[in-house]
C-alpha positions in Angstrom: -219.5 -108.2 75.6 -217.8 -108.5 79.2 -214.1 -110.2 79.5 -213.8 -112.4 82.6 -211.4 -111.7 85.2 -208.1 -113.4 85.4 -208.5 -116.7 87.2 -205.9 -116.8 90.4 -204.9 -120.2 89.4 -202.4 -119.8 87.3 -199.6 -116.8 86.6 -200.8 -113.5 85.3 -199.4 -113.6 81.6 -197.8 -110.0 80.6 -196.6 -108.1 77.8 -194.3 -105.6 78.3 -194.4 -102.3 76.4 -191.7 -99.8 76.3 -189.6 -98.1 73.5 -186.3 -98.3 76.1 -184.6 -101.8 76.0 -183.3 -100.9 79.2 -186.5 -100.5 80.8 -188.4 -103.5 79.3 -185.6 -105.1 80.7 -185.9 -103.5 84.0 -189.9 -104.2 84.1 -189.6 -108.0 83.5 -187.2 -108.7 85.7 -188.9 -106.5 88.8 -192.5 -108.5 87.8 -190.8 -112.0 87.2 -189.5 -111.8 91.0 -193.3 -112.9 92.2 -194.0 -116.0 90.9 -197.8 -115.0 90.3 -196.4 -112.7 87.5 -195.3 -114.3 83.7 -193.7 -111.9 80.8 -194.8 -113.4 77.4 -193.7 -110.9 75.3 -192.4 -107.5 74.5 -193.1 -104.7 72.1 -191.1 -101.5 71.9 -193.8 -99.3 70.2 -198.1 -98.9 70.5 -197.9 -100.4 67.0 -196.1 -103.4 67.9 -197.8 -103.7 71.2 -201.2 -103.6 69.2 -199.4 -106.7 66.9 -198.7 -108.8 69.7 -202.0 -108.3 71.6 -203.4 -109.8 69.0 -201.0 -112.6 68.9 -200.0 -113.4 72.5 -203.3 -112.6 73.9 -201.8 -111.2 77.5 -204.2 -111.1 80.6 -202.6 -107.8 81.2 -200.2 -105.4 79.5 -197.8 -103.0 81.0 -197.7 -99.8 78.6 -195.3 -97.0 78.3 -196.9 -93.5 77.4 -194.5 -91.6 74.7 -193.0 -93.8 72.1 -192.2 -93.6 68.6 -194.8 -94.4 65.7 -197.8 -95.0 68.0 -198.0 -93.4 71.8 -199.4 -95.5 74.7 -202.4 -93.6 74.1 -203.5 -94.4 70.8 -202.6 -98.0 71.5 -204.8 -98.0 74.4 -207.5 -97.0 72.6 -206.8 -99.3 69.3 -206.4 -102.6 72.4 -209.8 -101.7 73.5 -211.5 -101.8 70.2 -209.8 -104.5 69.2 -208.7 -107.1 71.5 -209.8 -105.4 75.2 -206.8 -106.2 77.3 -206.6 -104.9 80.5 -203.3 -102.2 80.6 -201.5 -101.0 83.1 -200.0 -97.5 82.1 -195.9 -96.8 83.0 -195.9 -93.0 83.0 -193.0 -90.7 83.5 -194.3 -88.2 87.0 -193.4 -85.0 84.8 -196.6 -83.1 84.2 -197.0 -84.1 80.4 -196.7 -87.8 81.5 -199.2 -87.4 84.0 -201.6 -85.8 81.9 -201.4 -88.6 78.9 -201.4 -91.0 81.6 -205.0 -89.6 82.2 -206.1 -89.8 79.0 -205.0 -93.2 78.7 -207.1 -94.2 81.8 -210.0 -92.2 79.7 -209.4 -94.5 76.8 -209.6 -97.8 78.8 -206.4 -98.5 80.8 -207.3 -99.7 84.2 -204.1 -98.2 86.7 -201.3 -96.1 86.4 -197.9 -96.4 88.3 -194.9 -93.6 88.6 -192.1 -95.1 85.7 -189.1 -95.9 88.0 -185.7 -93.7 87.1 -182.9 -96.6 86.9 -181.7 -96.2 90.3 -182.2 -99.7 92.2 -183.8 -98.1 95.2 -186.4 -96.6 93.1 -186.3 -99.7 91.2 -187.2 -102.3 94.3 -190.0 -99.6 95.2 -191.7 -99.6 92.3 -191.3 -102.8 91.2 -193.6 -103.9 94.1 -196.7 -101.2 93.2 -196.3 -102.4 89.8 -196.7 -105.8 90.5 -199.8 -105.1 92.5 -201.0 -102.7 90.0 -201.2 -106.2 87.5 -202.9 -108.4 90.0 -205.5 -106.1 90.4 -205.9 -105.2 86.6 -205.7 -109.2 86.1 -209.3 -109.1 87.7 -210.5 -106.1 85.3 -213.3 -107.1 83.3 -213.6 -104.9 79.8 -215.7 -104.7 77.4 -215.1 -103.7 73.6 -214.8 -100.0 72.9 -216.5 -98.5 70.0 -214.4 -95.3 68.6 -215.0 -92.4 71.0 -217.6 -89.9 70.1 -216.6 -86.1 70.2 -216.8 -84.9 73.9 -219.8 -82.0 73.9 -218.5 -78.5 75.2 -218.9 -77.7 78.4 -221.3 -75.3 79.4 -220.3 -73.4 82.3 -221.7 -70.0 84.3 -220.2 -66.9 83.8 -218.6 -66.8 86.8 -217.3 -69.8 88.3 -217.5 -69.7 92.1 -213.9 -68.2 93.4 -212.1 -71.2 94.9 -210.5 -69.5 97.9 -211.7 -66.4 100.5 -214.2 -65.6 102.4 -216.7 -68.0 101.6 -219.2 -70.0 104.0 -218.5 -73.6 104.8 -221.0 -76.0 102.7 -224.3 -77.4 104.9 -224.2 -80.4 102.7 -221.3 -82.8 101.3 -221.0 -85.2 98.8 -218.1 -88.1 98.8 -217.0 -90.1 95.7 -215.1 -93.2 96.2 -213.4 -95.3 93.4 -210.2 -97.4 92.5 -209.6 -99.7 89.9 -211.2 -98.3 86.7 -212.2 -95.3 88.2 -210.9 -92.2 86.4 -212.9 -93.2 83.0 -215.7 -93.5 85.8 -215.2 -90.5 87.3 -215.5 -88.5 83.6 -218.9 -89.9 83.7 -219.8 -88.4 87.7 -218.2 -85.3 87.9 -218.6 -83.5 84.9 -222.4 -84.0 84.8 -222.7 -82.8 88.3 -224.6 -79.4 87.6 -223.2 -75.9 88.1 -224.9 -74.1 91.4 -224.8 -78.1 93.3 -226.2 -77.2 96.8 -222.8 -79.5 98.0 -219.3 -79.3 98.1 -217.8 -82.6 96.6 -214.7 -84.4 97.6 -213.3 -87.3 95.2 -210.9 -90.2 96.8 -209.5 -91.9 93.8 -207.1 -94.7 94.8 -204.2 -93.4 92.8 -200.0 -93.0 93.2 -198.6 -89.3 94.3 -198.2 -87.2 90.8 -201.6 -88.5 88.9 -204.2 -87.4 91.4 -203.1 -84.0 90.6 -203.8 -84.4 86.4 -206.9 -85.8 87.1 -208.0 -83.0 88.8 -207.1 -80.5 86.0 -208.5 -82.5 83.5 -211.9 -83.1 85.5 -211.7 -79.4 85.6 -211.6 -78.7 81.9 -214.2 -81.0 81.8 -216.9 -80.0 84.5 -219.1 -76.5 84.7 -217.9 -77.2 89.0 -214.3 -75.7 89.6 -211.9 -79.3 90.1 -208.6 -78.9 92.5 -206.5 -81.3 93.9 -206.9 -80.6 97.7 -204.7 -78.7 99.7 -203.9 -78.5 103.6 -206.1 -76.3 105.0 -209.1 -76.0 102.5 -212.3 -75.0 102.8 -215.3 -77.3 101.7 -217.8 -74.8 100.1 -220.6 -75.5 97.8 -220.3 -76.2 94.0 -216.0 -77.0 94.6 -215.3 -80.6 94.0 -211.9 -81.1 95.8 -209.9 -84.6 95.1 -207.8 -86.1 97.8 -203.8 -86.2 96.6 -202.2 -89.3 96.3 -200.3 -90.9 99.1 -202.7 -88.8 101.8 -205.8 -89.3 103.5 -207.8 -86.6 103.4 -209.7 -86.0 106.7 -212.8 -83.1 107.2 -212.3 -81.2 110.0 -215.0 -79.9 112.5 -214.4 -76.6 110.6 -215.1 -78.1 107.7 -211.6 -77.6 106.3 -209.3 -80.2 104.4 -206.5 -81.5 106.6 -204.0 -84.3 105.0 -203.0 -87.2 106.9 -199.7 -89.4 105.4 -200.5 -91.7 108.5 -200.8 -95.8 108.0 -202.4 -97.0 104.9 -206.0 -98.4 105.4 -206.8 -101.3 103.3 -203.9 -100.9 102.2 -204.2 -98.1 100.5 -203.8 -93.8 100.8 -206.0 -91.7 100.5 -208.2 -94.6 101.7 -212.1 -93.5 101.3 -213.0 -95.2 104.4 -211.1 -92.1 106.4 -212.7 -89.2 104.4 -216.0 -90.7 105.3 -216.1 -91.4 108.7 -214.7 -87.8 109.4 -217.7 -86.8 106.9 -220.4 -88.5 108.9 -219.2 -86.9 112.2 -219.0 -83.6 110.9 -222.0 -83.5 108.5 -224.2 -85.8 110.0 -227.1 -86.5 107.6 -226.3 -84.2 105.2 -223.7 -86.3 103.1 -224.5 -88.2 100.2 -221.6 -91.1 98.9 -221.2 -92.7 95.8 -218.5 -95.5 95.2 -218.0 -96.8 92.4 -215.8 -99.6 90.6 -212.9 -100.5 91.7 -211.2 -103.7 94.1 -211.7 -104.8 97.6 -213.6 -103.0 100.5 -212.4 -99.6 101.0 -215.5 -97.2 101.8 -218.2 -100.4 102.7 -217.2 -99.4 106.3 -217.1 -95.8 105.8 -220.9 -96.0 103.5 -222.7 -97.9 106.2 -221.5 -94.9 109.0 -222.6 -92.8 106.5 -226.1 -94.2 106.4 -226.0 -94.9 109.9 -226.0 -91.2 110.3 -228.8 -90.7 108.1 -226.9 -90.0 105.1 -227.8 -91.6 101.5 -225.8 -94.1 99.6 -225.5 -95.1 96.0 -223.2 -98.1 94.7 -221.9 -98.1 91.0 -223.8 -101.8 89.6 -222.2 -104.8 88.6 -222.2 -104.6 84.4 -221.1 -100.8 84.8 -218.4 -101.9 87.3 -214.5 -102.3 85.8 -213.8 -104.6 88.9 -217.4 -104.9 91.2 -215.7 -105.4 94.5 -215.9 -101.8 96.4 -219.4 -101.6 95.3 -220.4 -104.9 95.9 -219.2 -104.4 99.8 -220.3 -101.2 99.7 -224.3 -103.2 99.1 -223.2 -105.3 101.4 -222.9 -103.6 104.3 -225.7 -101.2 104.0 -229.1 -101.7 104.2 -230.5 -99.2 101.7 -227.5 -98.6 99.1 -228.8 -98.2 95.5 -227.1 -99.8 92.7 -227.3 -97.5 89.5 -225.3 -97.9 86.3 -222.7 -95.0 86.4 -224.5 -92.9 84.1 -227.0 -92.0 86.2 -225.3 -91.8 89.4 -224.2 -88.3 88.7 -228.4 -87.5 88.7 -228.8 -89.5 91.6 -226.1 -87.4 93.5 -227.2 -84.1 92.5 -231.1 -85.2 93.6 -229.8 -86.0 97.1 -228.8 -82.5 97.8 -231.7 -80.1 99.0 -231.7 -76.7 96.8 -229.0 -75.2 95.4 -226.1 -73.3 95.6 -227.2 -69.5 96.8 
């Protein structure tokens, strides 16, 4: 069964979950300051949290990750089975934090903000991505989880192609776009890409500075392709999925290399996937294939239809698949020839666009 998304019409109603008093404290007052925002409750563990889903019934809940007695995690995941609520998860930007913070997301939160330290500079800041990180999980819709399944191994090669040296730039280039909801998405796209893809792959995730970087290792212990967070200067060679690092765009050079670009956001957003597509489209013409998939508003509609425009195929995550259908449902749009496909067999789709494979 599919939740609705919040209606605008009246205050998003929050529940605020965080073992510090200090910071539940903090939270409420930063969210209260908009008056789209309401706090109707608190818990200060994953147990309690679970409790007052249940009772209070939030649109959204804000979640710490390490508590006592139950972690964010296991919360997350006992929410979704239970009462599926979308959650927004508070994470400390220390590696560990980051890395349950990904796991959350795998287990059904919808965003992820950097936990502010105290000081009120720090405070104001990210008191207003939190904010917007609740209005856009308010329009989540979720379904009820069923107790995940053990993940299957990961096959891999023997040798996984070297990620750095003298390698020839890739003849063909494949572009993933997603926001909202998109990490649990993306374990269902890149890991099923197959070894030896004929491609290299690039992954713009709308996500803050500090996660983009655990998503990457964990896509990378779960995919037979090597996973990196980009880096200035890359190279784009075949079978390498690169992700685009938070608070940059990433741009393709005529050389086929990675350069990062902390200019204005677009859409309001960076790494917007609108800029790493129409640098893809001018520098591999025909030869780029794009998927986006779920996530709010219009970034990479623009950037798709340049794609196609250029000869290039384009594939749109569908509606009852889609967390939030808004970047796919532009994405259809403005394109005359997009395919809508359920997410799990856009990862098929992708790897069929690409002629041959990998030498």
């Amino acid at each position: 069964m599919a939740y609705p998304a919040q209606s605008p019409a009246r205050p998003v109603r929050v529940l605020i979950v965080d073992d510090s008093a200090f910071m539940r404290r903090a939270i409420e007052r930063l969210l209260t300051a908009h008056p789209g925002v309401t706090v109707v409750g608190q818990a200060a563990d994953g147990m309690e949290a679970v409790q007052k889903a249940l009772q209070l019934r939030p649109d959204v809940i804000t979640m710490d990750v390490e508590m006592p007695r139950m972690d964010g995690v296991s919360a997350v995941a006992e929410i979704m089975q239970t009462v599926p609520t979308p959650i927004v998860m508070v994470s400390t930007l220390t590696h560990e934090g980051t890395a349950t913070a990904i796991r959350a997301l795998e287990a059904g939160a919808v965003e992820c903000v950097g936990k502010p330290s105290g000081l009120s500079a720090d405070l104001v800041n990210v008191g207003e991505k939190l904010f917007e990180a609740v209005q856009r999980a308010s329009q989540a819709r979720l379904a009820r989880r069923r107790p995940a399944a053990p993940a299957p191994p990961v096959v891999r090669l023997p040798e996984r192609p070297p990620l750095a040296g003298s390698q020839q730039p890739a003849k063909y280039a494949v572009v993933i776009g997603s926001s909202t909801g998109g990490p649990p998405a993306l374990t269902q796209v890149v890991p099923h890409l197959p070894a030896g893809l004929n491609a290299a792959v690039v992954v713009v995730q709308h996500m803050p500075p500090g996660f983009t970087g655990a998503l990457a290792r964990r896509l990378d212990g779960l995919s037979p392709l090597p996973v990196a967070e980009a880096k200035e200067g890359d190279l784009l060679v075949a079978g390498r999925v690169l992700i685009a690092p938070g608070d940059y765009h990433l741009i393709i050079g005529r050389d086929r290399r990675v350069r990062l670009d902390h200019g204005p956001t677009v859409h309001g957003v960076r790494p917007s996937v609108d800029v790493t597509l129409f640098s893809a489209a001018e520098v591999f013409g025909s030869a780029v294939s794009v998927a986006i998939l779920t996530g709010m508003g219009r970034d990479g509609a623009d950037g798709a239809a340049r794609v196609e425009a250029a000869g290039g195929q384009v594939f749109a995550q569908d509606e009852a698949t889609s967390v939030v259908y808004g970047m796919p449902r532009v994405t259809v749009e403005r394109t005359k020839s997009a395919r809508q496909l359920p997410i799990d067999r856009i990862a098929a789709a992708l790897a069929a666009s690409v002629p041959g494979r990998q030498a």
